[in-house]
C-alpha positions in Angstrom: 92.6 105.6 98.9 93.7 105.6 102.9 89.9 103.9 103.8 90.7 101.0 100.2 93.7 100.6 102.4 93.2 100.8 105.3 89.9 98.4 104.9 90.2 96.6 101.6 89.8 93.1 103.4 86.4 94.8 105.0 85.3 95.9 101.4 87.1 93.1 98.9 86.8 90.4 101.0 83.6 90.9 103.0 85.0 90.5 106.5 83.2 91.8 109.2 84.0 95.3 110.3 84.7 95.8 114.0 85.3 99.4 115.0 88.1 100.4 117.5 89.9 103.2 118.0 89.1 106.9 116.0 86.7 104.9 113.4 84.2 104.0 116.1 83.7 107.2 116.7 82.9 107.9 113.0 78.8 108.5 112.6 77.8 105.9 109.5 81.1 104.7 109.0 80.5 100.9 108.6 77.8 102.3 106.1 80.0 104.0 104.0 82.2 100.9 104.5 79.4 98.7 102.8 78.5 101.2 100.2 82.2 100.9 99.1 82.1 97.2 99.7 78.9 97.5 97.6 80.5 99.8 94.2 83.4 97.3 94.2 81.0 94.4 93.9 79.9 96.5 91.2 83.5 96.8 89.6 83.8 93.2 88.7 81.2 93.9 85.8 82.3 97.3 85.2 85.8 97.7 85.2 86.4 100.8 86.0 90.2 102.0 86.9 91.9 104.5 89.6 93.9 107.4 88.8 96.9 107.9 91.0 97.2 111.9 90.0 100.5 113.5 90.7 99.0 115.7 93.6 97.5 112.3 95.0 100.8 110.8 95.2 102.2 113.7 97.0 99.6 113.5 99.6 100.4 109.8 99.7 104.2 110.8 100.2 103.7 113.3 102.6 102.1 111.1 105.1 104.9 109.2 105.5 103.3 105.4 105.6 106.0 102.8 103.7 103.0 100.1 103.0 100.4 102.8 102.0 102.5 104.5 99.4 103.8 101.4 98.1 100.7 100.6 97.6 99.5 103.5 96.3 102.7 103.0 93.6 101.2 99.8 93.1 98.0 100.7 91.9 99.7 103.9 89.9 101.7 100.8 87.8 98.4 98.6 86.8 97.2 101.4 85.6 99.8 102.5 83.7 100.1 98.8 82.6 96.3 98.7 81.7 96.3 102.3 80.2 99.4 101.5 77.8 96.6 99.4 75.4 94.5 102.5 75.1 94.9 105.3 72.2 95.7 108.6 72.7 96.0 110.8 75.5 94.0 109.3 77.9 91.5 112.1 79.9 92.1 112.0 83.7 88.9 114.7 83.5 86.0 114.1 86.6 85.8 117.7 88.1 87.5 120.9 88.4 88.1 121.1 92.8 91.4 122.4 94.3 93.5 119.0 94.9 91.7 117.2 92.5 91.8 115.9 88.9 91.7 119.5 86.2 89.8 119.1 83.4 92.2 120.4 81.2 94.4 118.2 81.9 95.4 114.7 79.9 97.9 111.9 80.5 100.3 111.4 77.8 101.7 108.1 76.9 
C-alpha cells in the first residue's frame, strides 16, 4: 500500500516516473511500477477490492505517516461501504503467511 501511495499518480495516472533518492537505487523498480500501473488498468474491468486487515492497519499506524494512514483509513471505509451490499461473512482468505491475511479467518458484518 506504501508504493499505491507513495506512486499512485505514477500508476493511476500514467505520469512518468523519475527516480531520486532510495528508489533509484531500486534494481527493476520502474518495472514493477508499470506492472502495477499495468493490473490497475486491468481493475477497471475487473473490480477487484483491497483489504485493509487489522495487522495492516497497525503497520500503517506504527509508521507514523498522518496522510498515509488516513489514506489507508480511507480505503478501509470504501470497502466497508462496498462490502456492506454483499451476504454473509465476507472471506478475507488469500494465504496463510505470518503478517498476512489467515484463512480461517472471515469479516463479519
Amino acid at each position: 500500500m506504501q508504493t499505491l501511495y507513495d506512486y499512485g499518480n505514477v500508476i493511476w495516472e500514467s505520469e512518468q516516473f523519475i527516480p531520486t533518492g532510495r528508489e533509484a537505487k531500486v534494481v527493476g523498480f520502474a518495472e514493477e511500477l508499470e506492472a502495477r500501473r499495468l493490473i490497475f488498468s486491468v481493475n477497471e474491468r475487473a473490480q477487484f477490492d483491497f483489504i485493509v486487515t487489522e495487522a495492516s492497519l497497525q503497520e500503517v499506524v506504527a509508521r507514523g505517516q498522518h496522510g498515509y494512514t488516513r489514506w489507508v483509513h480511507e480505503v478501509l471505509d470504501a470497502w466497508l461501504v462496498h462490502s456492506a451490499s454483499e451476504e454473509g461473512p465476507i472471506s478475507t482468505a488469500s494465504y496463510e503467511r505470518p503478517g498476512s491475511v489467515s484463512a480461517e479467518r472471515t469479516l463479519q458484518k
